[in-house]
VOGU-3710 file (C-alpha; in Angstrom, 3 decimals, decimal comma):
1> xxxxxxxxxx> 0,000/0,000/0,000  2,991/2,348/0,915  4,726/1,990/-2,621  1,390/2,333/-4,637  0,902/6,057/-2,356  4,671/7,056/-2,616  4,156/5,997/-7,334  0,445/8,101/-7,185  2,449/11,359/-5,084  5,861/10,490/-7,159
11> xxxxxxxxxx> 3,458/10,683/-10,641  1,190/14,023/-9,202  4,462/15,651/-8,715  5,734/14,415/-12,091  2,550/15,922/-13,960  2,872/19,223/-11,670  6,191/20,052/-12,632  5,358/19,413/-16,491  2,344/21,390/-16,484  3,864/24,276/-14,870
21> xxxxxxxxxx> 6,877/24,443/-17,628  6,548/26,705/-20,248  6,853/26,066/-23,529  9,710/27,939/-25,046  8,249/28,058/-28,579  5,228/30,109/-26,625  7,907/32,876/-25,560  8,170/36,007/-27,428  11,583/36,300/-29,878  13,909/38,805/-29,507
31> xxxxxxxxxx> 13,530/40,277/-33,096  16,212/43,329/-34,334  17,760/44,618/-37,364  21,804/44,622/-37,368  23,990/45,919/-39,368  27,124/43,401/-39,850  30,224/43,796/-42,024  28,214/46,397/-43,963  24,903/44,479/-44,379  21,432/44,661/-42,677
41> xxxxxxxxxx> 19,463/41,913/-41,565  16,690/41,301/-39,544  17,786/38,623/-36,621  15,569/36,474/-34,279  17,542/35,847/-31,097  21,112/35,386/-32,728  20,168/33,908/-35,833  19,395/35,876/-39,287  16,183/35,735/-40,932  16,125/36,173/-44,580
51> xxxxxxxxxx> 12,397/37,152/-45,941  10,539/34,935/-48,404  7,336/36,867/-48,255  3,836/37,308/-49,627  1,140/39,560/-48,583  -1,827/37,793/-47,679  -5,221/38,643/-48,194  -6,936/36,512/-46,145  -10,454/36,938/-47,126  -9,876/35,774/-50,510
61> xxxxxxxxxx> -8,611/31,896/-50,666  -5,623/32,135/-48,941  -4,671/29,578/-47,535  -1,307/28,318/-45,245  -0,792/24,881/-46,627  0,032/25,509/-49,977  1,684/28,693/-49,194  4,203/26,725/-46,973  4,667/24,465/-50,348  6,388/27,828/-51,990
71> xxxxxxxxxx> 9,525/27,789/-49,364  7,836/30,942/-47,821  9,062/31,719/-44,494  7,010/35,267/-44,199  3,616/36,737/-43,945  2,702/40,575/-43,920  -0,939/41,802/-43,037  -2,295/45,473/-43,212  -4,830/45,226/-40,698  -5,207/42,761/-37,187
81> xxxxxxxxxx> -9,177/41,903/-38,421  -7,981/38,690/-38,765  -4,682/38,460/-36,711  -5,978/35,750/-34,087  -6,355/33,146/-36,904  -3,502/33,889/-39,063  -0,884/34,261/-36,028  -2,110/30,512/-34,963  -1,562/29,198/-38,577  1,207/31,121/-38,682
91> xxxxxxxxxx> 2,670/29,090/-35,446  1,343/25,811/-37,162  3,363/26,428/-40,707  6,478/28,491/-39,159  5,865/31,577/-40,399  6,606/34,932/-39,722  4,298/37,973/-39,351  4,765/41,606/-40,161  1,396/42,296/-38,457  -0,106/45,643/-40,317
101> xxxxxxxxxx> -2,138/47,864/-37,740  -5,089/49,706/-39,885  -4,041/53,532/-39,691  -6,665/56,221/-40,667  -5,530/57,759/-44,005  -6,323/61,465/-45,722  -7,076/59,612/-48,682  -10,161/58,165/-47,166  -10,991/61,212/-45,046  -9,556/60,784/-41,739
111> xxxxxxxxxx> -8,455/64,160/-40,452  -5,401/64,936/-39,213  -6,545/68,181/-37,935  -8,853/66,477/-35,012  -6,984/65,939/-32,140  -10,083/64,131/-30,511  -9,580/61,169/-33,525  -6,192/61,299/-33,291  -6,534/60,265/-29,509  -8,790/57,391/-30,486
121> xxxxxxxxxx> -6,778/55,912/-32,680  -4,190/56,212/-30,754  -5,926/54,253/-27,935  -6,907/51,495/-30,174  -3,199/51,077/-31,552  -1,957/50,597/-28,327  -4,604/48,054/-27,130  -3,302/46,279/-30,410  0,414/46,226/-29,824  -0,296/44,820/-25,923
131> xxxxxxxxxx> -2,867/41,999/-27,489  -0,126/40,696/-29,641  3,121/41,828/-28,679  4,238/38,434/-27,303  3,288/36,644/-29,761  6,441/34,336/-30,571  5,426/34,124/-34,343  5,375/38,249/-34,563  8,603/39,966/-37,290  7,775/43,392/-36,983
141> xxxxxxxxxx> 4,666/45,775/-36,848  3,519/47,514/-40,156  1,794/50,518/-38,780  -0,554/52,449/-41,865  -0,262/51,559/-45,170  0,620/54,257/-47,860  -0,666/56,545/-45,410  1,475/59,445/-48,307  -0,789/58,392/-50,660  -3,245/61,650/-51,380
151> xxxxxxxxxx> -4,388/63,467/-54,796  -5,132/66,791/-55,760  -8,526/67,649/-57,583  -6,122/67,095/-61,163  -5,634/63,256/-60,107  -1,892/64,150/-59,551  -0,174/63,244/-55,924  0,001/66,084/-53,470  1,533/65,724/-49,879  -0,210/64,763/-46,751
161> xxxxxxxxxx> -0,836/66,986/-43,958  2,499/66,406/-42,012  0,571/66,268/-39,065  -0,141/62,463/-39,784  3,476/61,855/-39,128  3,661/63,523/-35,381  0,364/61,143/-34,828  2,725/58,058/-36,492  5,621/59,554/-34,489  3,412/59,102/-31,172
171> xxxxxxxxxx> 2,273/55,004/-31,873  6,259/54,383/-32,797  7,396/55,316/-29,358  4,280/53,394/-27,142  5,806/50,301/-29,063  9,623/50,843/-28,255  8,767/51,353/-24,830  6,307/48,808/-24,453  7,467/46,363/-26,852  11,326/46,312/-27,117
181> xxxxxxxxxx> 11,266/42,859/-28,978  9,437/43,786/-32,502  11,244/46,574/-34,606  8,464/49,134/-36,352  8,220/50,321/-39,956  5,643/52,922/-41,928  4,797/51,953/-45,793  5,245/54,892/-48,598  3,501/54,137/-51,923  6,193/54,302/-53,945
191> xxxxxxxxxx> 10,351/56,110/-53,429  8,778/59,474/-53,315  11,542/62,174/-51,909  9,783/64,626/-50,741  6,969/62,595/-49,169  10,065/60,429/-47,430  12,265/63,713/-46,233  8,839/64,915/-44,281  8,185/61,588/-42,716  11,838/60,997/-41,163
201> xxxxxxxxxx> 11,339/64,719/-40,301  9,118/63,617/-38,188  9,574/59,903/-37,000  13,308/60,406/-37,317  13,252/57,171/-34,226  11,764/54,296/-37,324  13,450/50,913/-37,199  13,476/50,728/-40,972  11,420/52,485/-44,090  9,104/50,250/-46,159
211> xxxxxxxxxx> 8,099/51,109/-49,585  5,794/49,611/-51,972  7,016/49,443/-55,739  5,882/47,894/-58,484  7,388/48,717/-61,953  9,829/50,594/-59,821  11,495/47,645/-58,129  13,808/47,592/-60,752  15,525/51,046/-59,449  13,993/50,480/-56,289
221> xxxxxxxxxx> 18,098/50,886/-54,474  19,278/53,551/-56,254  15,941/55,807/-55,714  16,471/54,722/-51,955  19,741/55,947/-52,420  19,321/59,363/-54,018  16,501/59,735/-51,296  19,834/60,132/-48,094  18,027/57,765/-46,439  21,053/55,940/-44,138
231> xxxxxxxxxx> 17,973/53,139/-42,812  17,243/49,720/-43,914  14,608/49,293/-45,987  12,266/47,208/-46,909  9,407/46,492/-49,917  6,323/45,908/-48,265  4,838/45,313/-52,081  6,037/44,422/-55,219  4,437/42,438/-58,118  3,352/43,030/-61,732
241> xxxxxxxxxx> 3,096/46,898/-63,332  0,551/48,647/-61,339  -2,710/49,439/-63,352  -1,211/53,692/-63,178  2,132/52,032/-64,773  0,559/50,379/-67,961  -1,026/51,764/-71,278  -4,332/53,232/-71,397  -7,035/53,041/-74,195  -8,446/56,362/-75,572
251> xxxxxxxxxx> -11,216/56,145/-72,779  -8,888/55,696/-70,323  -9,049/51,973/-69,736  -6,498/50,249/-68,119  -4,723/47,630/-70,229  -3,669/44,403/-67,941  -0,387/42,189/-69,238  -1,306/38,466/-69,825  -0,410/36,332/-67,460  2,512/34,816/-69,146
261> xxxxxxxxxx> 4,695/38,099/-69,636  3,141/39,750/-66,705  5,290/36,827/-64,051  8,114/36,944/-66,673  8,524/41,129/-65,960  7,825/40,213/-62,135  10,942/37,602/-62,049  12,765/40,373/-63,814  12,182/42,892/-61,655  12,804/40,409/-58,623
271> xxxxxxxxxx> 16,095/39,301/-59,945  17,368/43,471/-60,378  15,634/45,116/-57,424  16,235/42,094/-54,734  18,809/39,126/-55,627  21,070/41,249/-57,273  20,558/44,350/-54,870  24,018/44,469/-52,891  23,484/47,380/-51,284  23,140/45,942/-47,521
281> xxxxxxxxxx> 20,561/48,143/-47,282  17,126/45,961/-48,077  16,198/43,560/-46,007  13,671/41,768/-48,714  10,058/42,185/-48,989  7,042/40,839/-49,307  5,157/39,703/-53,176  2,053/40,580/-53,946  -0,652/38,843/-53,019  -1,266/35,791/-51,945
291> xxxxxxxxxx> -4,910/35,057/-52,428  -7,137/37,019/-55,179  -8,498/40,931/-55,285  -10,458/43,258/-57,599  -8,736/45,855/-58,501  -9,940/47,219/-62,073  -9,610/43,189/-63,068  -10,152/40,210/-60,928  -7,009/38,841/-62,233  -4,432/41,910/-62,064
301> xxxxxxxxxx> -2,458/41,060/-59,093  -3,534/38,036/-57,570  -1,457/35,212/-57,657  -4,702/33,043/-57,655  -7,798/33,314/-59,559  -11,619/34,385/-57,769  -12,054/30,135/-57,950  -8,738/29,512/-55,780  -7,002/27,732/-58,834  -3,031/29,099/-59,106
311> xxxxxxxxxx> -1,247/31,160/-61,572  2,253/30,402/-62,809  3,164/33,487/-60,000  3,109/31,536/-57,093  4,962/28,622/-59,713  7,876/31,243/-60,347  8,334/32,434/-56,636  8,486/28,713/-55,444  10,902/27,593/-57,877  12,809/31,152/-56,407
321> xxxxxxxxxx> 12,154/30,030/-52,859  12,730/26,477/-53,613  15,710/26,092/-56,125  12,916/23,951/-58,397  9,458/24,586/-60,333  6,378/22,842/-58,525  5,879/18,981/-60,703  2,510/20,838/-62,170  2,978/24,289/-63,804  0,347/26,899/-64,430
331> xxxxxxxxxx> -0,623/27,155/-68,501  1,150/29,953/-70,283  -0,803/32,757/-71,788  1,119/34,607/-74,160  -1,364/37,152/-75,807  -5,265/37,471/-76,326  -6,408/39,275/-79,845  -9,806/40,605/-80,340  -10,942/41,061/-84,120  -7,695/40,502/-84,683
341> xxxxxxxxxx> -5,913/43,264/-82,903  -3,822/43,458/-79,325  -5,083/45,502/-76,671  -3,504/48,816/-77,007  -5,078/48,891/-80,772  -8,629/50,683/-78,758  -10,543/48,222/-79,696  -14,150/49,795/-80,638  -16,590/47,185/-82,121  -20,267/47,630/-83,446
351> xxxxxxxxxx> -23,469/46,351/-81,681  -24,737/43,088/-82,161  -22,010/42,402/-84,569  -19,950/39,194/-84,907  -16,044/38,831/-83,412  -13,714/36,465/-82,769  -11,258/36,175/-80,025  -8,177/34,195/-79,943  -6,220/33,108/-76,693  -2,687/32,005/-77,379
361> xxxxxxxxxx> -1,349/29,570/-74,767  0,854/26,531/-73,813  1,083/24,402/-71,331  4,610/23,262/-69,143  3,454/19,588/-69,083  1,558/19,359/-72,365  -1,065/19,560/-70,314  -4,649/19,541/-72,127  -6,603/22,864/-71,933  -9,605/24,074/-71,148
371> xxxxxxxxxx> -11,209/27,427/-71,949  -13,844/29,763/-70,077  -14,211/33,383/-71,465  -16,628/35,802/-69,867  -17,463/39,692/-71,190  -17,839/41,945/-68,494  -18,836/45,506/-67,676  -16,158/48,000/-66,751  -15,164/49,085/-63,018  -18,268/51,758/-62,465
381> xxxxxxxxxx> -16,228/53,559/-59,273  -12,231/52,713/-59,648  -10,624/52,279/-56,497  -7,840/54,235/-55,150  -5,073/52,980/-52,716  -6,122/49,321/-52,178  -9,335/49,761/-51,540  -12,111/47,452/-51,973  -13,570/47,625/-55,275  -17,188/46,433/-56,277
391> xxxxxxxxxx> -16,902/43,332/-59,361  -18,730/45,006/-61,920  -21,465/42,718/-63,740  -20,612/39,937/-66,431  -22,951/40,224/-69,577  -24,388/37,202/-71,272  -23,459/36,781/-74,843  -24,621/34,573/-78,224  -21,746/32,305/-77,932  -21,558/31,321/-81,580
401> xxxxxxxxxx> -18,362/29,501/-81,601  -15,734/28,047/-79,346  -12,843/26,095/-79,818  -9,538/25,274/-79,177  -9,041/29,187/-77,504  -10,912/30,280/-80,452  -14,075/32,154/-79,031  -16,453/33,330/-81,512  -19,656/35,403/-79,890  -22,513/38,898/-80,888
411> xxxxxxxxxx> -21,225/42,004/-79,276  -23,638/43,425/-76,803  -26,293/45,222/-77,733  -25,589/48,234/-75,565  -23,103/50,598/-76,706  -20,456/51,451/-73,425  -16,840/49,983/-72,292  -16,477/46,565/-71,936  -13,623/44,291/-71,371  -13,545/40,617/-72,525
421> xxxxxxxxxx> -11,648/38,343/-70,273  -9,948/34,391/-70,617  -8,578/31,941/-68,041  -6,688/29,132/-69,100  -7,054/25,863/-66,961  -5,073/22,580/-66,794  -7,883/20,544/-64,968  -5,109/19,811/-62,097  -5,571/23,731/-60,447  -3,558/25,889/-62,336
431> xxxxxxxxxx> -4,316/28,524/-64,661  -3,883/31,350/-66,796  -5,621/34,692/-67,602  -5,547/37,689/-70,331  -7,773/40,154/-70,618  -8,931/43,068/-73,646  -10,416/46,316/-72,951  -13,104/46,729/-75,604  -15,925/49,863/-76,676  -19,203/49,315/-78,016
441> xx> -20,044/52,040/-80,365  -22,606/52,451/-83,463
//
């Protein structure tokens, strides 16, 4: 009877002593940026960690599991609405998060001038940084996002009320002093000079600078360069030519690269702006995005389509992550002609009329492929700085003909802009996606 008490208290105090351990991957990381024999990096405890990065836009098909399939290592948010979910995933896969805190911005009519909102928000940034401060899977905190971003009445970019960095200037310091583990960065659309000099004017005390380039990534060091700026940097965005950075049609239409050359300019721009950028100055960044978005198509930056399948983007940063292409690639899409003519020939067809479209596109793995074309109404109200814009309506057609990428169909009846779109499938969930603005007119 003795033995079986002394095994039962020997086995209680066995349990006690487990449970009351803490688990070290619970425990926040010590996570800083250091500059060694002439480079910067960010580090986690000793070690450095070298970005592999995608936004992630959670609310449209993202997912962890196949991200983690990519060799990404990185996530980066621009608000916390979802930060509970992705910072458990994130612990599950191993990944990193550069958690964005939603800032108010001029560009969407939050005033700088009222001190009473500027308290609030204030308030509610801080409750932020204490909810996830210790979070062991947090890299940094992203606080605002383009928050230079502002036009004048012409469409052209004017500068913010510098009053929105002495509010940025106030959030930076709660989190050194409260959270001395996570450094802090600020986006800037774009390597904008003037915009930058007022900013460090003003939160001279930033950890690093993150900008968000697109066509610029190219030149993205030595714009940094010509800019003074001594910091680290690093690119919160980059991804195909921004819908501003491509051709227009005569009604001011934005003209969309097919999928094939748009990921081949993107792995350009990668290799010049980041692999080859030996500057010790950039400390990565972050591709855009992971999941799918509208913004004036449903296909422009997404590296997935609306149904979840995956373009030959996520293909090309895996076999950069990776050192190898996934076994299945995404179809090619070269080009898409309407009537016979490219995009940037302003397309104007007559109602009711007769046309033919023709796809061209390959597959990888001779891969068999499948077709689905769509017309669509243009964007009614065209977004500005990432906001959410409304999928304007598709319009049914006489399909007369289709074949082997060959789409033969009646114009609408109504005259107005239009834009007839493609995707590509392999049946195994990859695909590929061009797109033609087009105007009905008698």
């Amino acid at each position: 009877m003795e033995k079986r008490i002394i095994l039962v208290l020997l086995t209680l105090i066995f349990i006690s002593c487990n449970t009351n351990k803490t688990n070290t991957t619970d425990l926040p990381q010590k996570v800083s940026i250091k500059k060694v024999n002439g480079n910067h990096n960010f580090y986690i405890n000793d070690s450095i960690f070298k970005i592999k990065g995608v936004g992630f836009n959670y609310e449209y098909r993202a997912d962890f599991e196949n991200l983690k399939k990519t060799g990404a290592n990185a996530i980066r948010t621009w608000t916390t609405k979802y930060a509970d979910t992705i910072l458990s995933a994130a612990k599950n896969f191993d990944f990193k998060v550069a958690l964005g805190i939603h800032i108010g911005k001029e560009l969407w009519g939050f005033d700088y001038n009222d001190s009473i909102a500027i308290k609030k928000q204030y308030v509610r940034v801080t409750k932020i940084i204490e909810k996830y401060k210790n979070h062991p899977n947090l890299l940094c905190w992203v606080v605002g996002n383009e928050l230079n971003l502002l036009f004048d009445e012409n469409g052209g970019l004017k500068d913010v009320n510098p009053k929105v960095y002495e509010a940025m200037s106030n959030i930076v310091d709660y989190i050194h002093k409260n959270d001395p583990n996570h450094p802090v960065t600020i986006t800037f659309a774009g390597v904008i000079p003037t915009h930058l000099k007022v900013a460090m004017e003003k939160i001279p005390q930033l950890d690093l600078v993150s900008v968000q380039v697109y066509a610029g990534l190219e030149t993205v060091e030595n714009e940094m360069k010509a800019t003074g700026i001594t910091k680290p940097y690093m690119i919160t965005e980059f991804g195909p030519k921004g819908f501003w950075e491509m051709p227009k049609t005569e009604w001011n239409r934005e003209i969309e690269e097919a999928s094939g050359p748009k990921v081949d300019g993107i792995s350009h721009r990668i290799k010049k702006g980041l692999i080859e950028n030996n500057s010790g100055n950039c400390l990565g960044g972050f591709a855009f995005v992971w999941g799918q978005k509208h913004e004036r198509t449903p296909t422009w930056y997404g590296m997935h389509h609306e149904d979840g399948k995956q373009t030959a983007y996520i293909d090309m940063i895996t076999k950069l992550w990776t050192g190898k292409y996934p076994d299945n690639r995404a179809p090619r899409v070269d080009s898409l002609h309407l009537d016979g003519k490219i995009a940037t020939a302003n397309i104007k067809l007559k109602p009711n009329q007769t046309y033919t479209a023709n796809v061209f596109a390959s597959d990888p793995n001779a891969d068999k492929l499948i077709y689905k074309w769509e017309i669509a109404e243009e964007v009614d109200i065209r977004s500005q700085g990432g906001e959410k814009e409304q999928k304007p309506n598709r319009i049914p057609v006489k399909v007369i003909e289709e074949k082997n990428g060959q789409f033969t169909f009646t114009a609408p009846e109504k005259q107005g802009e239009y834009r007839i779109l493609v995707y590509v499938y392999d049946n195994k969930n990859k695909a590929g996606n061009a797109n033609i603005p087009f105007l009905i007119k008698e």
